[in-house]
Structures are given as structure tokens and as C-alpha cells.
N, C-alpha and C positions, 0 to 999 in steps of 0.2 A: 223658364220655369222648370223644376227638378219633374222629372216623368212621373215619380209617386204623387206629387201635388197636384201636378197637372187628371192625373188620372181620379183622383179624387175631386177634382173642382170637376173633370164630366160626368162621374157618377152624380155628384149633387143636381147639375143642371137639366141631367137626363130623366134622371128620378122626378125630380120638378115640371119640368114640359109633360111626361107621362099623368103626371097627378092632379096637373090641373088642365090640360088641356085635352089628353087621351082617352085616361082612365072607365071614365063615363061611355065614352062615345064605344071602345073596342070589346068590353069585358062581356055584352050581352050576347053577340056576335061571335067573338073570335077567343074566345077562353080558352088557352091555353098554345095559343100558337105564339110564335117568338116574334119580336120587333126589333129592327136596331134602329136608334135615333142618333139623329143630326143632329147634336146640339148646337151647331149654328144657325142654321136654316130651322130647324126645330119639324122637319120631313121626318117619315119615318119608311121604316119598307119593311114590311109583314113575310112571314115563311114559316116554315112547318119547324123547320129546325136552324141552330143559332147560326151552321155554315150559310143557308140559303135565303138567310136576312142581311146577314153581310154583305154576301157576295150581289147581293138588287141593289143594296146601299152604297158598296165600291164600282158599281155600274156607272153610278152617277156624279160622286164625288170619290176618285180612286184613293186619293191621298188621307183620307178622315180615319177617324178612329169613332166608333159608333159606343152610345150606351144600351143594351142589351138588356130587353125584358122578358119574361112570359109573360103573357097578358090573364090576369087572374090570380099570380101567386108570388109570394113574398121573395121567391126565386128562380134565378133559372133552371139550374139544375139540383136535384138532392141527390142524397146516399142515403140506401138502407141499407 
């Protein structure tokens, strides 16, 4: 699979595990902190910021490439 494809099939699957499985459960709680998902396992591992949700996440699975959220907002990060 070409890596643009490939990275777009984990955005889809990551955005999906987040929204029907997460969503609900982290946003009342942890609004605004980062997650990165496993879209295989469908694990997630929480942090203040995107390096230190990573880096819980390649603790566990070295070799993944994670989908990356804030929890609460349409993005990770903005520009003003």
C-alpha cells in the first residue's frame, strides 16, 4: 500500500474507533489532552502533548504509526 493511502486508511480508522468507541467516554474528563490510537488493537495512550502520547504508545508497540487526537476538538493543533 502507497504511504499516502496507507496514512489515510489510519486516519479514517482512527477517527472511527475515536467516535464510536472513545468519544463519549474521554471528552467529559480529559478535554483537551492528546491521544494516540492503535488502530489495530484499537488501545489508546493519553498525554498532555502529541510527543508524550506517542512516545506511551511506542512503549508498547515500537513499530506503529498512531492516529492522533485532542480530545474535544476538530484538531490537533491550530494557527492564529
Amino acid at each position: 500500500m502507497k504511504n499516502s493511502k496507507r496514512i489515510k486508511v489510519l486516519a479514517q480508522e482512527g477517527e472511527t474507533i475515536y467516535q464510536s468507541r472513545l468519544k463519549k467516554k474521554l471528552e467529559v474528563k480529559h478535554r483537551g489532552e492528546i491521544i494516540a490510537i492503535d488502530v489495530d488493537s484499537g488501545k489508546y495512550f493519553m498525554g498532555k502533548t502529541v510527543l508524550e502520547a506517542v512516545e506511551k504508545g511506542r512503549q508498547k508497540y515500537p513499530n506503529k504509526l498512531f492516529h492522533v487526537i485532542r480530545v474535544g476538538y476538530p484538531a490537533v493543533h491550530s494557527i492564529r
